[in-house]
C-alpha positions, 0 to 999 in steps of 0.5 A, a space after each residue: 095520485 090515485 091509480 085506480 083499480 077498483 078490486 081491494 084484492 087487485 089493488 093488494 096484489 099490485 101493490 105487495 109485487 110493485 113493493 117486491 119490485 122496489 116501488 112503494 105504492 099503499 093499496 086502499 080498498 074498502 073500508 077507507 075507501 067505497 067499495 069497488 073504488 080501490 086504488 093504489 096511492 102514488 106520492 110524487 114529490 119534487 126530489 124525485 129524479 127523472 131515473 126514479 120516475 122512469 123506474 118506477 113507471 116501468 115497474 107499474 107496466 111490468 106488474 100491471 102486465 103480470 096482473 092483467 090490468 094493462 
């Protein structure tokens, strides 16, 4: 699952505090991706647990705050 942000540094910086933060979530920016379509990839898989979700989903709120993406 894609969470666009356009910015390679952004979807970097996101993704190294979301892992700081026990979340494990790649940054794509450029080349594996067109320029300004950076993203983090997200992987979902049935194993998870509404907690893990809920944690995770917490996780994205508290560092998109910090960044100033949300």
């Amino acid at each position: 699952t894609p969470i666009m942000l356009g910015d390679t540094k952004l979807a970097k910086d996101y993704s190294r505090r979301l892992f700081e933060e026990g979340v494990f979530a790649m940054a794509l920016g450029f080349p594996t991706v067109p320029r300004d379509l950076a993203r983090i990839r997200v992987m979902m898989s049935a194993a998870l647990t509404k907690a893990d979700i809920d944690y995770g989903l917490e996780r994205f709120r508290k560092v998109g705050r910090e960044l100033g993406v949300i």
